[in-house]
C-alpha positions as CSV (number, residue, x, y, z in Angstrom):
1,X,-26.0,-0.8,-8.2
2,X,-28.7,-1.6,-5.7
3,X,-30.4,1.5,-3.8
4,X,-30.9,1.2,-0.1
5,X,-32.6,3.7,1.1
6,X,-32.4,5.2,4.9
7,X,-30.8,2.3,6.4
8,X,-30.8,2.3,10.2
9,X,-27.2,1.9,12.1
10,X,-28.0,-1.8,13.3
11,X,-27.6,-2.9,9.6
12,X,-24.5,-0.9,8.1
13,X,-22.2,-3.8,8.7
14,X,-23.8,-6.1,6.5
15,X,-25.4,-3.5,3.6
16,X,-21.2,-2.8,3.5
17,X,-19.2,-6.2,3.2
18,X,-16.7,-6.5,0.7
19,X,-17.6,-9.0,-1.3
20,X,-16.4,-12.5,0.1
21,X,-13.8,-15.1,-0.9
22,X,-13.5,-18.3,0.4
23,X,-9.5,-18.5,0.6
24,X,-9.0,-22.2,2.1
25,X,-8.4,-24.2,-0.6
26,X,-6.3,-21.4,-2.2
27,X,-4.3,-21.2,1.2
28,X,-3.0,-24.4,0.9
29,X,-2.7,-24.0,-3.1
30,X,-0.2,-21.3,-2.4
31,X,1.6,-22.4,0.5
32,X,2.1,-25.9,-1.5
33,X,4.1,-23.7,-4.3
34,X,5.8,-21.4,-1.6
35,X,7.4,-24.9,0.6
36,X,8.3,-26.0,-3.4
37,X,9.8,-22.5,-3.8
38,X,11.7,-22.8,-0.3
39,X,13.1,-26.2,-0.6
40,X,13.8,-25.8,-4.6
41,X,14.9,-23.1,-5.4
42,X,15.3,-21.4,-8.8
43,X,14.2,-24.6,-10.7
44,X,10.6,-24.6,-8.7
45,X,10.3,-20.9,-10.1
46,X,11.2,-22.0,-13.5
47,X,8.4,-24.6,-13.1
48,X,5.9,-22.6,-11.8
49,X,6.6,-20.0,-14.3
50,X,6.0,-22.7,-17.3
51,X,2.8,-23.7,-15.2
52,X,1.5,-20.4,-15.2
53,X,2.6,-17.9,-17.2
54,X,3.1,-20.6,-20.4
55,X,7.0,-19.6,-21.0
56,X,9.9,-21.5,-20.3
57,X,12.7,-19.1,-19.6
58,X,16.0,-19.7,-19.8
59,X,17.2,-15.9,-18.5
60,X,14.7,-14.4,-16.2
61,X,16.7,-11.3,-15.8
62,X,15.6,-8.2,-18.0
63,X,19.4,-7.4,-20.2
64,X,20.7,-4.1,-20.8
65,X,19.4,-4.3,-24.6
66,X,15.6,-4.8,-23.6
67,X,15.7,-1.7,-21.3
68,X,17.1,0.5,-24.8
69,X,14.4,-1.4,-26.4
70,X,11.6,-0.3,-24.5
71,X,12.9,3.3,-24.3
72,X,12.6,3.4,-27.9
73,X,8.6,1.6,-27.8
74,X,7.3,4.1,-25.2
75,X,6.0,7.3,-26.9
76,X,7.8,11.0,-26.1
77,X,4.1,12.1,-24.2
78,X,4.0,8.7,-22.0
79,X,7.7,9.7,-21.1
80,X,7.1,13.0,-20.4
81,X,3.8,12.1,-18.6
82,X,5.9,9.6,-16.5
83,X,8.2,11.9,-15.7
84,X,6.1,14.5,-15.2
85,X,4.2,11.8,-12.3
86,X,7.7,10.8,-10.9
87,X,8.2,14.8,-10.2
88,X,5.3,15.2,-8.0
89,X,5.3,11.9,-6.3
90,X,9.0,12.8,-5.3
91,X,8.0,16.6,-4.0
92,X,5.2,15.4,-2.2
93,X,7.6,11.8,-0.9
94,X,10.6,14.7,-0.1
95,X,8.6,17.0,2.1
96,X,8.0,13.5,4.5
97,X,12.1,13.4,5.6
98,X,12.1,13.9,9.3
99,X,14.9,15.5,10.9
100,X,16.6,14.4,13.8
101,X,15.4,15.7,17.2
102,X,17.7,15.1,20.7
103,X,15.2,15.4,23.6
104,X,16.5,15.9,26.6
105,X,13.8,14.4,29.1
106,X,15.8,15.7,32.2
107,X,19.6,17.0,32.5
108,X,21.6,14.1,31.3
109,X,19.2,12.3,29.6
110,X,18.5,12.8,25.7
111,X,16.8,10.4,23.6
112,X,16.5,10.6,20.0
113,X,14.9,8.7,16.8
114,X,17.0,8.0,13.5
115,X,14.7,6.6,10.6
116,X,17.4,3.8,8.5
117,X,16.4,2.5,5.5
118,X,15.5,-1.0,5.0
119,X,18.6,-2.1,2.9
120,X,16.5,-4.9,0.9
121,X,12.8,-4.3,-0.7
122,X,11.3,-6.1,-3.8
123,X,9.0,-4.7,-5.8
124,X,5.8,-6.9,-6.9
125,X,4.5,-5.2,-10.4
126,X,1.5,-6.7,-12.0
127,X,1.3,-7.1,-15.6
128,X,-1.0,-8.4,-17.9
129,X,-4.1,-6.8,-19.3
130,X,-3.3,-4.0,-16.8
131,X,0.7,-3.8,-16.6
132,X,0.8,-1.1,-13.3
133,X,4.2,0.8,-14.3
134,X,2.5,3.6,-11.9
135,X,3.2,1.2,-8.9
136,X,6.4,1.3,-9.9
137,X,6.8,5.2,-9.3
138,X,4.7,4.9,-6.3
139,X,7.0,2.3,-4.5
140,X,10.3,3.0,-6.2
141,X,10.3,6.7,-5.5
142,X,9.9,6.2,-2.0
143,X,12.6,3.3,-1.8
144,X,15.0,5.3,-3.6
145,X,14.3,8.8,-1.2
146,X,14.4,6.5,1.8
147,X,18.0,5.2,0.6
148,X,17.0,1.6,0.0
149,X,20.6,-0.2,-0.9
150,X,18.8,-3.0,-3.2
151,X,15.7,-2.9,-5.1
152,X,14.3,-5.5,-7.5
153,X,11.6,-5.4,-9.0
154,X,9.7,-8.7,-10.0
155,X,6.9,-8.7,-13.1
156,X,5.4,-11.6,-15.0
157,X,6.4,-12.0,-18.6
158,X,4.3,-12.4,-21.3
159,X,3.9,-15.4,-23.5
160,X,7.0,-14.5,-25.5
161,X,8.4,-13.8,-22.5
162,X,8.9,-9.7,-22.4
163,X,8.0,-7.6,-20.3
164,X,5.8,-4.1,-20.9
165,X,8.0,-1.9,-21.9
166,X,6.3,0.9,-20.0
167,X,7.2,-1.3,-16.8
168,X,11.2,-1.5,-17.8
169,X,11.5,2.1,-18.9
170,X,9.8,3.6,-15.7
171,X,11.9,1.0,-13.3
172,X,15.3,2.1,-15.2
173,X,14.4,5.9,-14.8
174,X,13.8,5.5,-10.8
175,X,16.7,3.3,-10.5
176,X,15.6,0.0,-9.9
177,X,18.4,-2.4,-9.8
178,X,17.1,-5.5,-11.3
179,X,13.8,-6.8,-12.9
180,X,13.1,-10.1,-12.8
181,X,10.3,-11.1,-15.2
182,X,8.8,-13.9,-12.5
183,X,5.1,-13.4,-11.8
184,X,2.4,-14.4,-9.0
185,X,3.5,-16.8,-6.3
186,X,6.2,-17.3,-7.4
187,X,7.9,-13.9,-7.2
188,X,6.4,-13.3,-3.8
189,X,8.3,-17.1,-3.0
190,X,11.2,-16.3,-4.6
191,X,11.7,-12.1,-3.0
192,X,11.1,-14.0,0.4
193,X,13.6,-16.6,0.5
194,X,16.0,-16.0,-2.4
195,X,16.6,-18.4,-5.1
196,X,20.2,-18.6,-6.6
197,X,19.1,-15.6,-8.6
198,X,16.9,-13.6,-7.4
199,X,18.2,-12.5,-3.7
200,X,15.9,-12.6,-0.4
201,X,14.8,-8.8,0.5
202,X,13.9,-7.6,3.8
203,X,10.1,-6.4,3.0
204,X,8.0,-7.0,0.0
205,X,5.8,-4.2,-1.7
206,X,3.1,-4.1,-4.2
207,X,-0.3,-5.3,-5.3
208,X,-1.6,-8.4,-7.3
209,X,-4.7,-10.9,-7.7
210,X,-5.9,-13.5,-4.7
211,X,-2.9,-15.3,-5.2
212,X,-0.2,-12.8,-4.9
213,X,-1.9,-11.6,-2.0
214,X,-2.3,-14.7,-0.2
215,X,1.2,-15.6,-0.6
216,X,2.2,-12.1,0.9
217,X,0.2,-12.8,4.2
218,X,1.7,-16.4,4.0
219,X,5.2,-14.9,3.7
220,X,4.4,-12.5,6.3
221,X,3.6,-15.1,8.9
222,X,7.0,-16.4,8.6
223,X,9.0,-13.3,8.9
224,X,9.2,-11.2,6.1
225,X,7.4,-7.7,6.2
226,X,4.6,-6.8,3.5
227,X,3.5,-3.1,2.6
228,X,0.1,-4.0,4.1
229,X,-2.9,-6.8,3.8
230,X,-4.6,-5.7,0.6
231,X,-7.8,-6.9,-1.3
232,X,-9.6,-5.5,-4.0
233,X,-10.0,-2.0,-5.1
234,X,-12.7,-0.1,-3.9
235,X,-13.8,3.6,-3.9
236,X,-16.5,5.5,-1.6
237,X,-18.3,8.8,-2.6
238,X,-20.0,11.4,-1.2
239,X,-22.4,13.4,-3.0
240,X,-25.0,16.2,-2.7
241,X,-26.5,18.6,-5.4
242,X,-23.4,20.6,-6.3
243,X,-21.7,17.5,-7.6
244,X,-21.7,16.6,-11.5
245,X,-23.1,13.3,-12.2
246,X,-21.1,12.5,-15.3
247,X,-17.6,12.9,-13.4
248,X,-18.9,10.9,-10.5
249,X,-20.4,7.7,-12.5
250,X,-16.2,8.3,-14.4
251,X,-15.0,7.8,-10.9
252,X,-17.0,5.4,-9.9
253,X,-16.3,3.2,-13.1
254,X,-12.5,3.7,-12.8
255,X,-12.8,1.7,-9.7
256,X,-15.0,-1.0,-11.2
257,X,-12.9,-1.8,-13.9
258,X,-10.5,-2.9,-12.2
259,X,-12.2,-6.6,-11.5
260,X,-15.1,-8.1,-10.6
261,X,-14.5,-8.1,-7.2
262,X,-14.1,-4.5,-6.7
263,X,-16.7,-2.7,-4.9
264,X,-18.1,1.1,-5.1
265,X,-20.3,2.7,-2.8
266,X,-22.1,6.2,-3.5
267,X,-23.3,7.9,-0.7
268,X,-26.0,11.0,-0.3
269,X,-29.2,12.5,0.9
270,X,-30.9,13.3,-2.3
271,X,-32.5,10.7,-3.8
272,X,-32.5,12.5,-7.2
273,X,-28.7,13.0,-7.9
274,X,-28.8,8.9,-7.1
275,X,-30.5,8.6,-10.1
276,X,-29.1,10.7,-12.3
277,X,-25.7,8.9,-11.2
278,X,-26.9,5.6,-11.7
279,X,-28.5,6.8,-15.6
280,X,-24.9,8.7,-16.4
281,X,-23.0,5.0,-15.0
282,X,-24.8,3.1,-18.0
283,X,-24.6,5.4,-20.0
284,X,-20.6,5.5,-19.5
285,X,-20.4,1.8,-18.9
286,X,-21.5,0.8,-22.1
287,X,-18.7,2.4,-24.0
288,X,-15.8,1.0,-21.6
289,X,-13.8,-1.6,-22.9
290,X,-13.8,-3.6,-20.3
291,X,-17.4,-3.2,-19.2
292,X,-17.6,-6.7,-18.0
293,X,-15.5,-6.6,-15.2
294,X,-17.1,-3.5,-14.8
295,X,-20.6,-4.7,-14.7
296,X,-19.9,-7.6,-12.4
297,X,-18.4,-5.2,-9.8
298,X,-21.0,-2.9,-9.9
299,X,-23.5,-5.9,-9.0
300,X,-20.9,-5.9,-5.4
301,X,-21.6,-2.0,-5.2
302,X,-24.5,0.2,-3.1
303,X,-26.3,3.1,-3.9
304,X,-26.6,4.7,-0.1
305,X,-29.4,7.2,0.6
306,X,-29.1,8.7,3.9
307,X,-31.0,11.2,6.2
308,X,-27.9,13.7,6.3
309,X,-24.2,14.7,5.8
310,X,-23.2,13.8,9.5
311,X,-25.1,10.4,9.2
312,X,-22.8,9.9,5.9
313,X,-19.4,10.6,7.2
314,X,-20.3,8.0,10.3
315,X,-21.5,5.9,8.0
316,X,-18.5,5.9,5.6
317,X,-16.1,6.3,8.3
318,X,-17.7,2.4,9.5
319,X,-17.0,1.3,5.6
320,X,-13.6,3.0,5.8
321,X,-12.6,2.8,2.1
322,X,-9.4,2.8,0.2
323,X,-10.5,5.9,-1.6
324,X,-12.9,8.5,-0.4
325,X,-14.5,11.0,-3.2
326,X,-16.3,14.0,-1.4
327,X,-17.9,15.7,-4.2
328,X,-20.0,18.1,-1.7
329,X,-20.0,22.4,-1.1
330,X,-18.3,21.7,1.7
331,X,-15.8,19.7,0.9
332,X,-13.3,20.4,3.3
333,X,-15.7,20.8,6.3
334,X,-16.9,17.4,5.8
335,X,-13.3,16.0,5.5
336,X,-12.5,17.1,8.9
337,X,-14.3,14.6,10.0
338,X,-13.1,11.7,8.5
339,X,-11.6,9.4,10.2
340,X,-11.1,6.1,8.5
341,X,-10.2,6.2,4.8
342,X,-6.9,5.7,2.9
343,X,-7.0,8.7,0.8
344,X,-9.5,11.2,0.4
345,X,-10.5,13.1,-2.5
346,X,-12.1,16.9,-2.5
347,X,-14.1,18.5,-5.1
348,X,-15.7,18.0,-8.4
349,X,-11.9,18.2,-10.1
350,X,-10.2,16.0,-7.6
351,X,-11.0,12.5,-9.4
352,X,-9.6,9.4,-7.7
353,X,-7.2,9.0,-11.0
354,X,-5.2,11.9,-10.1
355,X,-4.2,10.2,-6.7
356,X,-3.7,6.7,-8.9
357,X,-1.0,8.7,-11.1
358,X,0.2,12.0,-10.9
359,X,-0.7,14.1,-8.3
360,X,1.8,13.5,-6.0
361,X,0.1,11.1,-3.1
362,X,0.7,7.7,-3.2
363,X,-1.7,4.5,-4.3
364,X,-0.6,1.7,-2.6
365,X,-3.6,1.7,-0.4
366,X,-5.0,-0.1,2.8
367,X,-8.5,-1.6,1.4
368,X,-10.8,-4.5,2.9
369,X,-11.7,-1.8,5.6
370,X,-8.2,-1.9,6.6
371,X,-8.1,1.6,6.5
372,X,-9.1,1.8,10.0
373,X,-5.8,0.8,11.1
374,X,-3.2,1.2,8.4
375,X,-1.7,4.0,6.4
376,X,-1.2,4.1,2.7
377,X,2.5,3.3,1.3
378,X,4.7,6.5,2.2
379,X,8.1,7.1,3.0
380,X,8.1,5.5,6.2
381,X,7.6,2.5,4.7
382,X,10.8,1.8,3.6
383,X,12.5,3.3,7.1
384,X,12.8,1.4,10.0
385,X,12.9,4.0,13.3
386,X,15.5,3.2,15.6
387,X,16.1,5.5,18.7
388,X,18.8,6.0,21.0
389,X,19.6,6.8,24.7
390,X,22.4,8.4,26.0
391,X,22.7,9.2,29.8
392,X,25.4,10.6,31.8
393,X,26.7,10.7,35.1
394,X,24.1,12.9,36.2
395,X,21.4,11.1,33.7
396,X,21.6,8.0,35.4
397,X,22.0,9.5,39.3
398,X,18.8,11.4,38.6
399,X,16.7,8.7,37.6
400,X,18.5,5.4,38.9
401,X,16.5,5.7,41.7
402,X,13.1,5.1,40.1
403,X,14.4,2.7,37.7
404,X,15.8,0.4,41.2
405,X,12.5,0.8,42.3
406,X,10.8,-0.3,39.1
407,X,12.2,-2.6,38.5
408,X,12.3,-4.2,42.3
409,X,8.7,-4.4,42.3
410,X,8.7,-6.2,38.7
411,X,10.9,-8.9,41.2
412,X,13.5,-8.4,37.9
413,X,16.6,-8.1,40.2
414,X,19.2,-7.8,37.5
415,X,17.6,-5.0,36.2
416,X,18.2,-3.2,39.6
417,X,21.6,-4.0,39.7
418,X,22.6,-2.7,36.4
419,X,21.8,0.7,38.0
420,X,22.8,-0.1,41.4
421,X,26.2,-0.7,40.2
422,X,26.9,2.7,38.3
423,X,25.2,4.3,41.5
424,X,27.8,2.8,43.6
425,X,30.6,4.0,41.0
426,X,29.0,7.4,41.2
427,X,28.9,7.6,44.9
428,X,32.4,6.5,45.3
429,X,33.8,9.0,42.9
430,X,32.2,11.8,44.8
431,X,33.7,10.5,48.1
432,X,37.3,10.0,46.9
């Protein structure tokens, strides 16, 4: 990790870019495969998946028997702990419900908002050397509390073409209703215009590499909702003397393993606890497995030494990360002021892990500095709000007035009249 050291306001911006991708040849790379998917159908997924994934599959749709199947692979303590993770992330998912509230703005006039689920969402799973069965509690819990009709999920096989069994036996507990074992661009094609298997769904969910997440954006250009614009993972923490360096350099790492374009930054104003931060990271990094990745994210990452705790937060609130780790004394105080983050962490014990599996908030995160206008994944995700009017006699005498007159000086004369006329009804009823 570089050290910068007091940097001055003017040059934040550029100490904190994400590190850069050049996405113009692999625009038209995936929109090629996206028109194939479009015009082709099934066949062009079939194709793609050969290209790709190196299996030709006959049946892409996981069968009752390899669900059974991977109940019996996954160990009792990964069920339990999955369960256990599904229980929290539905308490904290629950408590989001919103009633219904009828406001009357003025006698005769109430307006309310109903949240309806979205009756079509597809799930985008990753799998590979990191098969994310978490996402599939943190987007399937929410779907199903919402009251989502229809929920696929899509995953790529492996050369043998299976699928994880931790991915089938956590989609079958939250009741997903089919899984599809498509991968990359093509699933995202394939969820977004419907093949002559898999069917089209309303909004697509989930994270992936620069592919999958190009061909969300491309997708969502034509139509078809996304969680959010996503990039790479990225964490943020804030430090003084009270923090312990091992479990920071942990949390930093868990973020740079996840590629070699992720990107952590550590933030404080004492130069020492820096250092012993950066000697407990090599320390730790030499023993991870996949150090590499590690090692080429940590060359994206900063080491931030700033003049004080308020200069921190403004700073940090600029970078806006996915994650925000406050390991300071005053935690909470500190957090007040945070503006710009996708989830934020308190404390030495409150590791960015807990939020990634079982705590109870959810991980699908706004990253790329996104965070300054997106929320994370949550129940209103899969709602749409609708809201509703309903005026009466004495509703629509009240304010008909002001609406004529509104809309008269808009020059939108059939507005008028749609309240002229029920004014004239009115007036006539009270004469008679």
């Amino acid at each position: 990790m570089q050290l910068i050291k007091y940097p001055v306001q003017e040059i934040w911006k550029e100490i904190l870019k994400r590190p850069a991708i050049d996405t113009t040849s692999l625009e038209a790379t995936v929109q090629y495969v996206l028109s194939d998917i479009k015009s082709n159908g099934q066949s062009a997924v079939k194709k793609y998946t050969l290209q790709f994934d190196k299996v030709n599959l006959e049946n892409i749709l996981a069968s009752d028997n390899e669900f059974v199947l991977a109940e019996k692979l996954i160990s009792e303590e990964l069920k339990q702990a999955i369960q256990l993770a599904k229980k929290n992330i539905e308490t904290f998912h629950s408590a989001q419900k919103e009633e219904v509230k009828i406001i009357e703005t003025m006698p005769g006039v109430k307006c309310w908002r109903k949240s309806i689920a979205i009756q079509k969402v597809g799930l985008y799973i990753p799998g590979g050397t990191a098969p994310l069965f978490s996402t599939i509690l943190m987007l399937g819990v929410p779907a199903k509390l919402a009251g989502c009709e229809e929920i696929i999920l899509c995953t790529p096989p492996d050369i043998n073409g299976n699928v994880n069994p931790a991915i089938l036996y956590t989609a079958k507990l939250i009741g997903v209703s089919k899984v599809y074992k498509v991968g990359g661009v093509q699933a995202i094609g394939a969820m977004a215009y419907g093949t002559e298997i898999i069917p089209q769904v309303y909004k697509i969910f989930g994270p992936g590499n620069q592919y999958v997440t190009c061909a969300k954006q491309l997708v969502n250009k034509q139509g078809v909702a996304i969680d959010m614009p996503a990039g790479p993972s990225e964490v943020a923490v804030l430090v003084d003397e009270t923090c312990i360096p091992e479990f920071v350099a942990a949390d930093l790492l868990s973020q740079a393993e996840h590629g070699s374009d992720s990107q952590v930054i550590l933030v404080s104003t004492n130069e020492t606890i820096i250092q012993n931060i950066q000697t407990e990271l090599e320390k730790q990094l030499a023993e991870l497995p996949r150090k590499d990745l590690a090692s080429k994210a940590l060359e994206n990452s900063k080491a931030i030494l700033v003049k004080s705790n308020s200069e921190a937060i403004d700073l940090l609130n600029e970078y806006a990360p996915e994650h925000l780790i406050i390991a300071c004394a005053n935690d909470e105080q500190l957090a007040e002021q945070v503006i710009n983050a996708g989830s934020v962490f308190l404390g030495n014990y409150s590791c960015e892990s807990a939020g990634d599996y079982a705590s109870g908030t959810n991980h699908t995160l706004p990253t790329n500095g996104y965070a300054k206008a997106y929320s994370g994944v949550s129940l209103d995700s899969f709602v749409k709000k609708i809201t509703y009017q309903k005026l009466s006699k004495e509703g629509i005498n009240t304010i008909g007035p002001a609406i004529e007159l509104m809309a008269e000086a808009e020059g939108l004369q059939a507005h008028k009249n749609a309240v002229t006329v029920r004014l004239k009804i009115i007036y006539k009823s009270c004469l008679t």
